[in-house]
N, C-alpha and C positions, 0 to 999 in steps of 0.2 A: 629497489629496497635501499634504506638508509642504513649503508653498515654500522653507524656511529651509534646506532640507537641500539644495536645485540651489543657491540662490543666499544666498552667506554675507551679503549685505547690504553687501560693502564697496563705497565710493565709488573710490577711490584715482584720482581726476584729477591731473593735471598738465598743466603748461604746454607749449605746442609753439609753434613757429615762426607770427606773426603775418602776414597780406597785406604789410601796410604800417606806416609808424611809427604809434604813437598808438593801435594795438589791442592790446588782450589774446585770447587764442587757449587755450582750457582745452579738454583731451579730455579726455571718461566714461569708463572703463572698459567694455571688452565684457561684457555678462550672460554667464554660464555656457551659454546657452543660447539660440540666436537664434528658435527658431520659436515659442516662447509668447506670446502676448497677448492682454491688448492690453500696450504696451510700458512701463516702467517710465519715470516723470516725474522729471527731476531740475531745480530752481530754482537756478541759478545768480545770486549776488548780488558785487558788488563793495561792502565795508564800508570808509568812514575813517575817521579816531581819531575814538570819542565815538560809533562806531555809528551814521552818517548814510551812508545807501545811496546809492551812487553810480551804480550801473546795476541793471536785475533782464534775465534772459535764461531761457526754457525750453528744455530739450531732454530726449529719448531717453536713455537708458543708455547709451553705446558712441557718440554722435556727439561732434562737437565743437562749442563754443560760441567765437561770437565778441566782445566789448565795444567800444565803443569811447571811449576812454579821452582823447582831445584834448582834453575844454574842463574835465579834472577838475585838480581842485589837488593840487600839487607835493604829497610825503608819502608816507608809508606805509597801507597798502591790506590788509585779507582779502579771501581769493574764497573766498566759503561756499557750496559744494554741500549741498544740502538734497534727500536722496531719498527719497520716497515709496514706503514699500516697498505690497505688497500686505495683508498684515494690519493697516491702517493706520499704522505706527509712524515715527520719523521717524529718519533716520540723515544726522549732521552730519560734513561732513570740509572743512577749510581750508588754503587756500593761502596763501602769504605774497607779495606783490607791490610793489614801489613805485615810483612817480613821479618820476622829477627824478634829481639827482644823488645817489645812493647814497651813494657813498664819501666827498663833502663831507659827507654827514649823519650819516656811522658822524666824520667826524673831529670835525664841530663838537660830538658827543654825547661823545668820548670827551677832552674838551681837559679838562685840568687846573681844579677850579673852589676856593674859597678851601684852606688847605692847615688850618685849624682850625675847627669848627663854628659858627654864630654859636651863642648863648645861647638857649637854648628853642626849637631850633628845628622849624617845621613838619614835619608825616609826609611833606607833598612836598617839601619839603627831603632832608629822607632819603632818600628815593626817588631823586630825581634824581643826588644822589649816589652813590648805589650806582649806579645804569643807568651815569654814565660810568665806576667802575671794572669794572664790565663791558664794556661797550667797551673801555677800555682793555687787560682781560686776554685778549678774544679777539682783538684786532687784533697781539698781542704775537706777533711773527715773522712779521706779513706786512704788515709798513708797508709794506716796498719791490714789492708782488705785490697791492695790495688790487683788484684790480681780479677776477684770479682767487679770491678765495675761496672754498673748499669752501663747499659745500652746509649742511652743518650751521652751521660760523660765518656765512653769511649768513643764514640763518632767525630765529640766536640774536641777531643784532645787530638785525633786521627786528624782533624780538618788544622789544626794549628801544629800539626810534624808535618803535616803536605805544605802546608806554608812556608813553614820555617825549610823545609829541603827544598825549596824554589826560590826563595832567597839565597839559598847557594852560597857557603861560604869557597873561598875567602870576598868575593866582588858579588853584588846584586846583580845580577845578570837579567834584566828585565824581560828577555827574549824568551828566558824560560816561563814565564806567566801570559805574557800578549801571544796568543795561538787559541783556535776552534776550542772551546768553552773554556776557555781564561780565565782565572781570578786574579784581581791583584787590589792591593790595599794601599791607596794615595796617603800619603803620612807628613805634616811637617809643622812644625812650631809656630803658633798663634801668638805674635807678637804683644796680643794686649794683657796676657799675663803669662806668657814662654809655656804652653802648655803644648802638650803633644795631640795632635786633633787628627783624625783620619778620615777618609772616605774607601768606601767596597764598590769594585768596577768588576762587572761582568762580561765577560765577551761571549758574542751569541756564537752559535756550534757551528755555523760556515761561518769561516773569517779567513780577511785575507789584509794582511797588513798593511798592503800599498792601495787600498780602497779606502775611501772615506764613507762613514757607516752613521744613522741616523745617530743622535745619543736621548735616551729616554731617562729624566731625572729622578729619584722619588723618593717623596719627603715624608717620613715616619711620623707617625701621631705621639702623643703625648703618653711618657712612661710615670706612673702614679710613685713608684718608688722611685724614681731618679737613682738608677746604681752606678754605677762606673760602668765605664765602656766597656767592659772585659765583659759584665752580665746584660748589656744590650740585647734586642731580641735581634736577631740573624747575623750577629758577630762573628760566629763563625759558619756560618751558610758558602757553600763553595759556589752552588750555581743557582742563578734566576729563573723561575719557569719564561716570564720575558725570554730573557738573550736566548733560552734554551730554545723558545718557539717562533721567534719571530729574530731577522734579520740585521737587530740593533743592540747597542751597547748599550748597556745599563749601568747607572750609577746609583747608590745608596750614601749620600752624606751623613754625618753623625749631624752636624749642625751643631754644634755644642748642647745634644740632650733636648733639654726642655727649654726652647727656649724662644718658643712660638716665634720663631723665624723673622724676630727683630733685631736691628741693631748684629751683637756679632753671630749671631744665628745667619743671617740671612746676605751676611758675609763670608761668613762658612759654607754654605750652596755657592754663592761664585766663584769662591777661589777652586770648589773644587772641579766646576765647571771648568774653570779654567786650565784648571793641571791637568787634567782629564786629553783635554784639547793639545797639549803642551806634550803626553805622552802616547796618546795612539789618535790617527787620524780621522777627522769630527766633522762629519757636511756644516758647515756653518750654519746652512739654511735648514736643517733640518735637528734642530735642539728642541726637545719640548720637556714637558713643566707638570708632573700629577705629585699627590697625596693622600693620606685617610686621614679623617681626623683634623688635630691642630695642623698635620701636612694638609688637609687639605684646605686650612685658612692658609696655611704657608704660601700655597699654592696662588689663592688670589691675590693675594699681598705682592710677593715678589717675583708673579709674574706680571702683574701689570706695573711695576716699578722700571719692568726690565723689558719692554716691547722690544724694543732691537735687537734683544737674544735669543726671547722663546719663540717659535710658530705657532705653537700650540698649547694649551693648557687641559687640564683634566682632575681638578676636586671631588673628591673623594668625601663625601659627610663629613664636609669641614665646610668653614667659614659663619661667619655670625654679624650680624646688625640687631642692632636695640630694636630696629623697628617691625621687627617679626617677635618681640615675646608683645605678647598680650595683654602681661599684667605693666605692662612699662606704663609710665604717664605720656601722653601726650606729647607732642616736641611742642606747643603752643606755651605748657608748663614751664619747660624748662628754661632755666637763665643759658645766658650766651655761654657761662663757661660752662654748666653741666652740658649744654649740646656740644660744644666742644669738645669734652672729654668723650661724650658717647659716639662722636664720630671716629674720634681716635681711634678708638674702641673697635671698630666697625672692619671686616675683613673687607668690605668692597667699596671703601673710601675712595680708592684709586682707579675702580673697577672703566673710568669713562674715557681711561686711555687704551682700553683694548676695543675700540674701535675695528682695528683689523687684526684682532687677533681671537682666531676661534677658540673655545671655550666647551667643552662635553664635558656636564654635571651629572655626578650620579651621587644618587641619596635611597635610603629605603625609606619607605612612609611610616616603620615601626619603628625608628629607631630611639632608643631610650635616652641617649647622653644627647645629640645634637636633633635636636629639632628638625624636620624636614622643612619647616615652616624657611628658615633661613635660608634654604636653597630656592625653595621657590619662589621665596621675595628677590632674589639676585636674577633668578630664569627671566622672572616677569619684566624686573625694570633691563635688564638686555634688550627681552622682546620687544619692548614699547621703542628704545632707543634703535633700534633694525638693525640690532649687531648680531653677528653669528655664535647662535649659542645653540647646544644642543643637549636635551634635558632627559635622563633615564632615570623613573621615579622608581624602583624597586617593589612591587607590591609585596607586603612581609618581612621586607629586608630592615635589618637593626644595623648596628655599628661594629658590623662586621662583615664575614665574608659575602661579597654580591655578587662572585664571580663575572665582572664586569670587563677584566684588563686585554683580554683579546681583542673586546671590540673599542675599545681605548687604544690601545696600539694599530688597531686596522684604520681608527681614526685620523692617527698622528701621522701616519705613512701619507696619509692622502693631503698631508697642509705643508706647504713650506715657506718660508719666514716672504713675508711683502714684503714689498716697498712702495710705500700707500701718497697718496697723493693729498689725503687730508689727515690729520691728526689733533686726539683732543686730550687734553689734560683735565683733571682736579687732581690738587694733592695739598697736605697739609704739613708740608718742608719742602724744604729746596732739594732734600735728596729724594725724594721720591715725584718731584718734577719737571717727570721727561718721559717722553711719549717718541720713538723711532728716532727721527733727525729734529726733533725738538727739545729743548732743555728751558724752562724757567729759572737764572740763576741769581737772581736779586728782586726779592719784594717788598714791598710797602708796609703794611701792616701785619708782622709778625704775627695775631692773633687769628685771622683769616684765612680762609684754604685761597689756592691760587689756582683760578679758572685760566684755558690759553684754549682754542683752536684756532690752526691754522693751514691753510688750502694753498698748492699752489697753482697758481690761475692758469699760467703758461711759465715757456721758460725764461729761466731768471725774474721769475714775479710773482710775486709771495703777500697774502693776504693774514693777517696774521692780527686776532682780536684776542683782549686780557683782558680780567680784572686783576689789579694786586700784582703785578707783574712791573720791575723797574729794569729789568736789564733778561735779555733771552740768545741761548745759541742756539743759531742754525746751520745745521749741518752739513756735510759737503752732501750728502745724496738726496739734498733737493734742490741743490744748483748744477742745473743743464748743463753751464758752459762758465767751466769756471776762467775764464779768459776776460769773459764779462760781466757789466756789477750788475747787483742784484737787486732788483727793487723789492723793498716791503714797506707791504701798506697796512702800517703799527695802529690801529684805532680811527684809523681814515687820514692818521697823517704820512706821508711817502718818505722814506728813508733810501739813498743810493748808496750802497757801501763795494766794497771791493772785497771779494772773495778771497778768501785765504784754504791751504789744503788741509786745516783741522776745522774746518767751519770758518761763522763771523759770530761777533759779536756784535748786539744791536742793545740801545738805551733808550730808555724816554728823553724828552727832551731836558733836559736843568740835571738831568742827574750824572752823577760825577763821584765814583765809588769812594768813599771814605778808604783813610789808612789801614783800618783793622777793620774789614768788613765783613758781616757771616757769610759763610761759604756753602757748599752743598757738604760740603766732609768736617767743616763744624759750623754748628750752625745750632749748638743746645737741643734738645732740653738738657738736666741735667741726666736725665737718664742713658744720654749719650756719651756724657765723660766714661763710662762701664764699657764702652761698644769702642776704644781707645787705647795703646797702650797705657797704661795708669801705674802707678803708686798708692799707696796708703802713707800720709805724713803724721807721724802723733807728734803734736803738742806736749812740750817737757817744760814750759817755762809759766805757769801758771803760779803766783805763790797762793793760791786758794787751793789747801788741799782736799775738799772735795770737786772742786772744778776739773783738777786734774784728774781724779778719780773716776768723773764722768767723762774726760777726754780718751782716755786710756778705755775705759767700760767702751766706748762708741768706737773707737778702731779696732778693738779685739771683735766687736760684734760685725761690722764690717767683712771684717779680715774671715771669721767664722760661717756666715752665710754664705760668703761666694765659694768657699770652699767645700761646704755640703752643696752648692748648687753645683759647682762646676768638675769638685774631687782634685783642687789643686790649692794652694798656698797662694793670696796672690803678694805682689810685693808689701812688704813693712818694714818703714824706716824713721827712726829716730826725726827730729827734725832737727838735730844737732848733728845730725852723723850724716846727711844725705849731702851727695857733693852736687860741685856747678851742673856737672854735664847729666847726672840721672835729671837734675830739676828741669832739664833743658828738653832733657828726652821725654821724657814723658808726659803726660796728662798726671796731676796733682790735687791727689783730695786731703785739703789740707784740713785734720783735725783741730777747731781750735781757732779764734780769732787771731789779732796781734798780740794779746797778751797772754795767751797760751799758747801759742806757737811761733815760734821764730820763723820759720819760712814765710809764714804769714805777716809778717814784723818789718821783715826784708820788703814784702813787695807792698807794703801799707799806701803808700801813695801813689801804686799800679794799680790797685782795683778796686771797682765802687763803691764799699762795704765799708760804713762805719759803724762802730758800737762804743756810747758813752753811756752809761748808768742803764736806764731803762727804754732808751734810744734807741733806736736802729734808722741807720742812714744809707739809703742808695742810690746815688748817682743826686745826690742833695733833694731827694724826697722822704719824709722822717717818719717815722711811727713808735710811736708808743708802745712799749712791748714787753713789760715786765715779765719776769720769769718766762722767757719765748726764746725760741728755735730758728734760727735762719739758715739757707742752703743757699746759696748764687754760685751760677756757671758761670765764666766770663774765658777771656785766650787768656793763655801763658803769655806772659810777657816776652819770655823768651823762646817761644817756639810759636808761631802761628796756625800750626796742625796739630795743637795740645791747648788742653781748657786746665785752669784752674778751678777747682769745686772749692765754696769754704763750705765748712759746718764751722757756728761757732751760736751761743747763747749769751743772752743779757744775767742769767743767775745756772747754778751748776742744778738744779731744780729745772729751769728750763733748756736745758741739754735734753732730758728724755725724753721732751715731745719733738724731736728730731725728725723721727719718722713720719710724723703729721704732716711734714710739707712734700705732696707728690711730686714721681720723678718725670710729669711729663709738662713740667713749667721750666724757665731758668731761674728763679728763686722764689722764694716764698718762707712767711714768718708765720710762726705756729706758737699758741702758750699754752695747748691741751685740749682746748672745745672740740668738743666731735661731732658730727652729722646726726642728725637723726631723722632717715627716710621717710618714716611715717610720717613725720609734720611736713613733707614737703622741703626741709633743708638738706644743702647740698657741703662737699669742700669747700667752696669758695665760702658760704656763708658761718664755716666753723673758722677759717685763719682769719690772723689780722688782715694780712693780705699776701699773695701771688703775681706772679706776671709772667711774660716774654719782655726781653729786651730786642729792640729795634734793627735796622741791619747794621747799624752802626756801634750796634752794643750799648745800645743808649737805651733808658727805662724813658717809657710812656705814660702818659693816663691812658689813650686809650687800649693798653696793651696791658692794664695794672687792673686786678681784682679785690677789693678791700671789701670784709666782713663789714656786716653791718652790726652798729654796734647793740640797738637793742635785740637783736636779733640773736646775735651772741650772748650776749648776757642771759639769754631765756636757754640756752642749751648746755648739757651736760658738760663736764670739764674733766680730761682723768685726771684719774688721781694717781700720785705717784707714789713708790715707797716709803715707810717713816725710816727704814734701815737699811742700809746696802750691805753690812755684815750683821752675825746674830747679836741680839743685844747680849750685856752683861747678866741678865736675870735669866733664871731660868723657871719660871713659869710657864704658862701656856703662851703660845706663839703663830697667833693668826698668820697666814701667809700671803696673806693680802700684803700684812703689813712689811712684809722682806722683798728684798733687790734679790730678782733669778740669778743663778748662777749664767744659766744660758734656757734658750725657747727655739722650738722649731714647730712648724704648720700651727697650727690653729692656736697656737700660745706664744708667738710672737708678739701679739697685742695682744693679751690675755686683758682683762676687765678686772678691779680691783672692787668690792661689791658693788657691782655692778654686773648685770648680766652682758650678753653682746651686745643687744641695743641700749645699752645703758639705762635700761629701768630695772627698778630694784630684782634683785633675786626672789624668785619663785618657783616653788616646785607645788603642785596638787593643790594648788592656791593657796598654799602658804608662803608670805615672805620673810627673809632673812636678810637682816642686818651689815651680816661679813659673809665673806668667800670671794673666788672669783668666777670667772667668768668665761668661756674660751668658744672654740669651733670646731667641729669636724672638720677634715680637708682630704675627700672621697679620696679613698685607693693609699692612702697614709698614714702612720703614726704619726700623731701631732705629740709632742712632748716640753714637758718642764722641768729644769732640775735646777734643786735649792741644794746646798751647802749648810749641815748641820754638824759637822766638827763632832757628830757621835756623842750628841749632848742629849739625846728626846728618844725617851722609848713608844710610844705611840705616837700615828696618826689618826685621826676623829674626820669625818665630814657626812654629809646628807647629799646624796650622789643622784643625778638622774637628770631629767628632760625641759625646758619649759616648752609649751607646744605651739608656741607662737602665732600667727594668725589662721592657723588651720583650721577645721570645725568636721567634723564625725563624719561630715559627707565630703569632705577634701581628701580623696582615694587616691589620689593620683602622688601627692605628695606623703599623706599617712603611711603610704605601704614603701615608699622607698626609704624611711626612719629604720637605723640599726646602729648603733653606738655599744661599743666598750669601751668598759673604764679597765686601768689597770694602776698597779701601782710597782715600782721598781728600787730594791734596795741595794745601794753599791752594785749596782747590774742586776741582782737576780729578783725574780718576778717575788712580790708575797701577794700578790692580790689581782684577781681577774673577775670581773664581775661577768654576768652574761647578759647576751646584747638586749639594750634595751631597747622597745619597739617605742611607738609615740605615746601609747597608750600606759606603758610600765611607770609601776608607782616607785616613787623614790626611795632609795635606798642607804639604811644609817649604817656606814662603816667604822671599825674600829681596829685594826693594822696595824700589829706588834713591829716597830722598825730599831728595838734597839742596837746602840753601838753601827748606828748608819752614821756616815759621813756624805753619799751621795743620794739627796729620795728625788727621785724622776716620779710624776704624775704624768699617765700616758690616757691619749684618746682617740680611739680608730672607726671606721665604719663609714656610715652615711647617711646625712640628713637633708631636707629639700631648704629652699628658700624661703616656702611657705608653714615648715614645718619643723618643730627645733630645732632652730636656726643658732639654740644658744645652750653649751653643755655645761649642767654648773654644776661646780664642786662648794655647799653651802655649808660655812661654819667649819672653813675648813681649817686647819689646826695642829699643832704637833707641841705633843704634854712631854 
């Protein structure tokens, strides 16, 4: 008989009513079944901070246990049930308990502590600060009630007083955290805007600190509200069911959030890999790599970037390629830059360097947000390729729990890190090509992904074929006998070099690194200046005062985005005020050409960017660009491990199409033309032009994408506002025609009448003239706030859907349509409409807002791609 199938194994105790003051009183749960024995054992333990046992107690399954609790000190407390199943296995369930005065301890944890960091400060410094603005954000709304707090808020504040009493004052004593089910919180300051970033370490329930213990990593999906760390989902979780069940250490990085595990996302998994390693002892050979969700594109992304550290891998209903949706066009369609962009794109770009690195996919076939389609287009090309991959489809499983992690961890136990004797690369940077003892670290054509396998034949003899490849390291653990040189046979020509004990370096023939050459750690796009220590530089020396006012507008926006993305300030500074050594330290987005910014002025004749009248010049290739937007990455002059960003425009007019030039080029010029997918046009065919610069930092043709011009001329252009403050009149006042205060989600590029695909406004088949134009953005409040100085007592608009290419038998996208509209006065709500489905007719609103100074237009829910794609607010107005 299978005991597992009468009895699930749960513990689920809790507390009941004690004799007297000074006891605790914990019931077991009743077995499934009373007449079997002999009876099942459960060990009842009282733990305080630092894991010093306060009482031990046996009993039965289903009785009650009593402690007695008088002569223990004040604090916070677990009560660890420990039962003993029959197959010997051990199953862990915890109570949260404490000592003394509670609520004095939730306040003295949650009081205010300095209002700026000191200088260099400790990870328990960090720590403790974070635990009190936790406290502080779960006591928020029940200062005057703390006595009743919900369940959950007392567990969550119990779990940040066990923390903070194992931080220990006055010294961090770490010894009280690393012990048999351990928590401890890796803490330290992110250099690329000094921000305090953490990771949650789990220690499994037999631990022994002079053993080195598998480490199991795992990458969190994507949070739709992006909150601060403090309302993270298992911020304060003490124990793993992992570590709890199985024999390894568990880590949970923050990653910085949302931040699909590029650049410093997936910077943040290694460091804290790394610290992890750094503080309790880590088999080397046995590190592995899962996720759900964007963890688990995390997951394919930066474990195949990283073969020489994970063994193992285990995606979770993550990862994505264009070439699993259905409605995509052909790759035959696409121009070289749209395939490029969509490979970008692609979570298993990289995927053909896990050659010898096993791989267990698991997906449900039902799943609503990711496609299974995607995982089995990545199973299949594995399979064809004879790599070890191993595929658990879920029948009925969604984008949630699969209970799949035991046999993911029974997985990972069984791999430990090769050391393979062939190795293959693609990848489409220098930092993501490298494959075990292989590195590609200089190529050809910047635009190109860069193909490398290579075998070693025997010892010291290395076979080793590229495309795109000018310079490559080989590693010491593919040379046998480092005594003697090593032959490689580069493309069929033989190279002898002499081994060194960080590797060799090998070149093609004639090449000969330039002075400033890109490197794997910079190497552009411009999206990587972000993934850098950085500044913000505004431009003060414009004598065009709206030029300036658009310089200013574009570093405040800047400045405001990363800080809703991130929940931090990143730096800003004058360009008058910033001295030698920040410009030297840092990576520099310099607001502003040379004539609106002086930093930029300074280095005019360091980087490749000119602008005369409606000119734009780069590296002496010129374009035409009236009222246009330009971006170019290039080094710091003065620091070679920091880029210069400029933004700067030919008219203060084309400053707002700024955002038109994507961030995964090194520059590109923009004067408003947008795409539009239905005809077949892409980005490249709406900018003047784009590119990559060379490894030399030199602009190409073939590395340069330049719109076409009748092509352009045939596609929409936005439009920008007629006003950045309210006019002098006070008449009615379309808001098409006004500069936002500020936009977040789906009104970031909101549409000036225009819908989102920039054809006219329609609602029920009527079009309309004015309004705009915006987007849902699932699982979020998209928002816009204007500035009306408490001049306009009504709002006016015609509110609702256009249905986009959908048709009455398109179910699959119709039923996932739900949109609200809202409307927001100086903060408070006066207007919620109810969610409109695909089918809801539009709606004429009319919104008393007098004596507003701030009106927010909000829009939440969900729409398909196929299916009101475009939320519009038509004729919309304020009298």
């Amino acid at each position: 008989m299978d005991l597992r199938q009468l009895d699930p194994d749960r513990l689920g105790p809790w507390f009941t009513s004690a004799e007297k003051a000074g006891q605790i009183r914990v019931q077991l749960d009743q077995p499934l079944w009373s007449a079997l024995n002999p009876p099942l054992k459960v060990k009842v333990e009282a733990i305080g901070a630092g894991g010093a046992i306060a009482a031990t107690a046996w009993a039965n399954k289903g009785e009650a246990v009593t402690l007695d609790a008088e002569a223990w000190a004040d604090g916070p407390y677990e009560v660890r049930c420990t039962l003993y199943t029959y197959d010997g296995r051990l199953v862990f369930a915890h109570l949260p308990w404490f000592k003394g005065d509670f609520v004095a301890a939730v306040r003295d944890l949650a009081r205010p502590g300095p209002a700026t960091l000191p200088a260099d400060p400790s990870p328990a410094t960090l720590v403790r600060r974070m635990l009190g603005e936790l406290a502080r954000d779960r006591l928020d709304g029940w200062e005057e009630n703390l006595p009743h707090l919900p369940e959950r808020v007392r567990n969550s504040l119990h779990s940040a007083l066990m923390e903070a009493a194992e931080l220990g004052p006055p010294l961090h004593d770490q010894a009280r955290q690393v012990r048999p089910h351990g928590f401890l919180r890796l803490a330290w300051i992110d250099p690329t805007d000094d921000s305090p970033q953490f990771c949650r370490v789990y220690l499994p329930a037999v631990f022994d600190p002079e053993k080195a213990y598998p480490l199991v990593v795992i990458l969190h999906g994507f949070n739709p509200p992006n909150p601060p760390y403090v309302r993270w989902w298992g911020v304060d979780q003490r124990h793993h069911p992992i570590a709890e069940n199985h024999p390894v250490v568990v880590i949970e990085p923050h990653a910085r959030g949302n931040s699909w595990y590029e650049g410093i996302g997936e910077a943040d998994v290694l460091r804290a890999v790394d610290l992890t390693r750094q503080t309790i002892r880590i088999d080397p050979d046995r590190i592995y790599l899962a996720g759900y969700s964007m963890g688990g594109g995390g997951t394919w992304q930066i474990g195949a970037r990283n073969t020489h550290l994970f063994a193992a891998l285990a995606p979770i209903y993550g990862g994505w390629d264009w070439r699993a949706q259905t409605d995509t066009r052909p790759s035959s369609g696409l121009s070289a830059f749209a395939r490029r962009q969509a490979e970008l794109h692609s979570s298993f770009r990289n995927a053909e360097a896990l050659l010898s690195t096993p791989v267990f996919v698991n997906h449900g076939d039902a799943d609503p947000l990711v496609s299974v389609e995607h995982s089995r287009l990545a199973v299949r090309t594995l399979q064809r390729w004879g790599y070890d991959v191993r595929y658990w489809e879920h029948a009925g499983g969604g984008h949630g729990r699969l209970d799949a992690e035991d046999a993911i961890v029974r997985f990972f136990l069984e791999k430990s890190l090769r050391r393979p004797r062939e190795v293959r690369i693609r990848a489409e940077s220098l930092r993501a090509a490298r494959a075990h003892w292989l590195a590609i670290t200089q190529r050809r054509e910047p635009q190109a992904f860069i193909h490398a396998r290579a075998i070693v034949e025997s010892p010291n003899v290395l076979r080793l074929q590229t495309e795109n490849a000018l310079e490559a390291w080989i590693g010491p653990q593919a040379i046998a006998d480092a005594a003697k040189p090593l032959i490689v046979k580069w493309n069929g020509a033989v190279q002898t070099v002499s081994p060194q004990p960080q590797g060799v370096v090998v070149r093609v023939p004639g090449y000969e690194p330039p002075q400033t050459p890109k490197t794997p750690g910079r190497e552009g796009p411009i999206a990587d200046v972000l993934a850098t220590p950085f500044a913000i530089v505004v431009g003060t020396t414009s004598p065009d005062p709206r030029m300036l006012f658009e310089v200013q507008r574009r570093a405040r926006l800047l400045a405001e985005r990363w800080e809703d993305q991130h929940k931090v300030r990143p730096r800003v500074l004058h360009d008058t005020a910033i001295t030698q050594q920040q410009t030297s330290e840092w990576s520099l987005i310099l607001i502003g050409g040379p004539r609106e910014n002086a930093v930029a002025a300074r280095f005019a004749d360091r980087i490749p960017l000119r602008i005369k009248g409606n000119w734009i010049t780069l590296h002496g290739m010129s374009f035409d660009a009236p009222d246009a937007a330009v971006r170019a990455a290039c080094p710091n002059p003065l620091n070679p491990d920091r880029y210069l960003l400029v933004e700067a425009a030919t008219s203060a007019e084309g400053f707002y199409h700024i955002d038109d030039v994507p961030d995964d080029v090194d520059w590109g010029i923009a004067d408003g033309r947008q795409p539009v997918p239905r005809r077949g046009t892409g980005p490249d065919d709406a900018l003047i032009a784009c590119g990559l610069f060379d490894h030399a930092w030199r602009l190409t043709e073939n590395a340069t994408w330049k719109g076409n011009a009748p092509t352009r001329r045939s596609l929409p252009r936005r439009k920008t506002p007629v006003h950045t403050t309210l006019p002098p009149t006070t008449g009615p006042l379309y808001l098409a025609d006004l500069l936002e205060k500020s936009a977040r989600g789906g009104f970031e590029d909101l549409r000036r009448d225009a819908d989102w695909d920039y054809r006219p406004l329609t609602l029920a088949g009527q079009s309309y003239a004015r309004g705009i134009g915006c987007r849902v953005v699932r699982g979020q409040t998209s928002w816009v706030e204007y500035e009306l100085d408490r001049r306009y007592s009504r709002l006016r608009a015609v509110i609702g859907l256009d249905l986009g290419e959908a048709d009455a038998s398109d179910r699959e996208a119709l039923d996932q349509v739900r949109v609200v509209f809202a409307v927001r006065a100086d903060g408070v709500e006066v207007y919620r409409s109810a969610a409109f489905r695909w089918d809801s007719p539009p709606e004429e609103i009319d919104v008393p807002i007098a004596g507003t100074s701030a009106l927010r237009l909000e829009v939440s829910g969900q729409t398909h791609r196929r299916a009101a794609p475009s939320v519009n607010w038509c004729e919309l107005r304020v009298e």
